[in-house]
C-alpha positions as CSV (number, residue, x, y, z in Angstrom):
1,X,10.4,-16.8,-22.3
2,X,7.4,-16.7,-19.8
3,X,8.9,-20.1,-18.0
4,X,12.3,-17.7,-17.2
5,X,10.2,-15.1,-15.9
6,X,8.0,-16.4,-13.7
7,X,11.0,-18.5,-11.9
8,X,10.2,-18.1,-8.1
9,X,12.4,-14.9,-7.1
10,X,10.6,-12.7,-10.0
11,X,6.9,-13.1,-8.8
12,X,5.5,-10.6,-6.5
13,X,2.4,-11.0,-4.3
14,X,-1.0,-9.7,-5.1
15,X,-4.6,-9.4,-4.4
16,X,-7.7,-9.6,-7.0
17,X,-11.3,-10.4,-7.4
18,X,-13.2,-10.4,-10.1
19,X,-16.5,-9.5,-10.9
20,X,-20.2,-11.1,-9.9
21,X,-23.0,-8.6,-10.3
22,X,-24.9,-5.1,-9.8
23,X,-26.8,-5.1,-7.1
24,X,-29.3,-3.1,-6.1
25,X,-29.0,-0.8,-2.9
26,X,-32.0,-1.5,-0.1
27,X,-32.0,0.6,2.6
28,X,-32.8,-0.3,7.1
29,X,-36.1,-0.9,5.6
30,X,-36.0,-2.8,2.8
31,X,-36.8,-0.5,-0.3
32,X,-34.8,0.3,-2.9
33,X,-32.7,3.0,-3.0
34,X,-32.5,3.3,-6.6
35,X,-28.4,3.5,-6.3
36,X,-26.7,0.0,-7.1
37,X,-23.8,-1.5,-6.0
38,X,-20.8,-4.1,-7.7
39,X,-20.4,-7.3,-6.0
40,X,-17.0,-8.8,-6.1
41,X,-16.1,-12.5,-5.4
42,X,-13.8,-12.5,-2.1
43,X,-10.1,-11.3,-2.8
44,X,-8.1,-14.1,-3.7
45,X,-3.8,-13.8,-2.9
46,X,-1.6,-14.6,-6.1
47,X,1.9,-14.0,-7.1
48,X,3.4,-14.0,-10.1
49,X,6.3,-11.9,-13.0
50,X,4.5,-7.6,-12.2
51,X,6.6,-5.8,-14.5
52,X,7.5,-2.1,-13.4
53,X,6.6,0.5,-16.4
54,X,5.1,-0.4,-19.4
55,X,7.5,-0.3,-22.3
56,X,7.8,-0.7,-26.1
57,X,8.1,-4.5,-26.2
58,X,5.5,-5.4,-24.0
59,X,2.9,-3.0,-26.0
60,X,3.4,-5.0,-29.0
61,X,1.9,-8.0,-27.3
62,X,-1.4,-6.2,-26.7
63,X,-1.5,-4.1,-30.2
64,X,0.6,-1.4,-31.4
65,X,-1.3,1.5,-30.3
66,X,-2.4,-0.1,-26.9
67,X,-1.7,2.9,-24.5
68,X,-3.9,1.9,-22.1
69,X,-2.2,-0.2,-19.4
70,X,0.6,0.5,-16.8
71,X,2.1,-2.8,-16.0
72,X,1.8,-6.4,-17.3
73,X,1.7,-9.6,-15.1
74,X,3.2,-12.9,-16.4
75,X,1.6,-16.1,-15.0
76,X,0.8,-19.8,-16.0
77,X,-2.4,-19.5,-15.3
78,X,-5.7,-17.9,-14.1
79,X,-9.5,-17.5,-13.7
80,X,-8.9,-13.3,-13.9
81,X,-11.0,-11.7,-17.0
82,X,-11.4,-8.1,-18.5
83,X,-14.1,-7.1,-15.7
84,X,-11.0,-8.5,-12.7
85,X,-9.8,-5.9,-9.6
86,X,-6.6,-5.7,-8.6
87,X,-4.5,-4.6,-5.3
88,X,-0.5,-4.6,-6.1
89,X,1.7,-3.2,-3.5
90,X,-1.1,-3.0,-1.0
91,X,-3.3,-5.9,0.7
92,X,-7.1,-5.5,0.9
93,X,-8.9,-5.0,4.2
94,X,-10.8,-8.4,4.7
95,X,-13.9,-8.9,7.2
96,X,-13.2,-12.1,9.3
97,X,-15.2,-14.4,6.6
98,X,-12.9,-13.3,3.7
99,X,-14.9,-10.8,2.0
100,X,-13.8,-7.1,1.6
101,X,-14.4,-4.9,4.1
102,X,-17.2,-2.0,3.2
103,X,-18.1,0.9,5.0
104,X,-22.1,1.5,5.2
105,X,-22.8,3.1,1.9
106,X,-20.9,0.3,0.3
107,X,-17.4,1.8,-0.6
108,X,-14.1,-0.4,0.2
109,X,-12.1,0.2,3.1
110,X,-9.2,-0.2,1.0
111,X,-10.3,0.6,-2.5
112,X,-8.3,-1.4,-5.4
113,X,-5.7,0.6,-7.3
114,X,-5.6,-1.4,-10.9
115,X,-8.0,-2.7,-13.0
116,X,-7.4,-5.9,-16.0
117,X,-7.3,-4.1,-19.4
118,X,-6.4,-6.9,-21.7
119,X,-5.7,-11.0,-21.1
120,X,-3.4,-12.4,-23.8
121,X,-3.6,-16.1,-23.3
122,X,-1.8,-19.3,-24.8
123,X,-1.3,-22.5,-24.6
124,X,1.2,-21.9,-21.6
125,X,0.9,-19.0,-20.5
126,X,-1.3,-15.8,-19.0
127,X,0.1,-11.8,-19.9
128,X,-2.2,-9.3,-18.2
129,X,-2.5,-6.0,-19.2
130,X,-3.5,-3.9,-15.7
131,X,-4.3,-0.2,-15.6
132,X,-3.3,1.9,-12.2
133,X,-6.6,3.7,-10.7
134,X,-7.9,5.9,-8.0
135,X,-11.3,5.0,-6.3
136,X,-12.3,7.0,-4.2
């Protein structure tokens, strides 16, 4: 079943980065702030099967009383995990070396709008369980 969907003209184009650490903030003269920061690894670009809204027969792949997720993603593969940022239907604001793009206190310049809820993995296959948000 996952083969058929992710044939070429289902998959969709979309950006993610997963997780690395909390930082700590320093500020122009190098003492800490006491505020902290996530570091993400540099968006990568992906496509694959984005389903629109969740329904019935996709919950049941995640649990019964899973509620928590929007959309799933179908894919062969993939290094995304649990802690994993997404942009779908927008494309992150990248600096010239890749990385996103901050402002000074540290917030995106084009925040993410899902994050990974669940991975279901098998021997073939990758369904992703992703969660709309608003960052601010």
């Amino acid at each position: 079943m996952i083969i058929i969907r992710n044939i070429k003209k289902n998959k969709q184009t979309f950006w993610y980065a997963n997780f690395i650490s909390i930082v700590d903030i320093l500020d122009d003269n190098g003492f800490y702030t006491g505020e902290k920061a996530i570091s993400y690894t540099k968006p990568q670009i992906m496509t694959a099967n984005i389903s629109g809204a969740r329904g019935e027969s996709e919950a049941t792949v995640f649990g019964i009383n899973t509620t928590d997720y929007d959309r799933v993603i179908a894919m062969m593969k993939t290094d995304m995990d649990e802690s994993s940022i997404l942009w779908i239907d927008k494309e992150p604001e990248l600096e010239p070396d890749g990385t996103l793009a901050l402002y000074p206190d540290g917030r995106q310049k084009t925040p993410h709008n899902h994050i990974v809820r669940r991975l279901s993995r098998s021997l073939n296959s990758v369904l992703i369980a992703v969660q709309a948000v608003s960052v601010s």
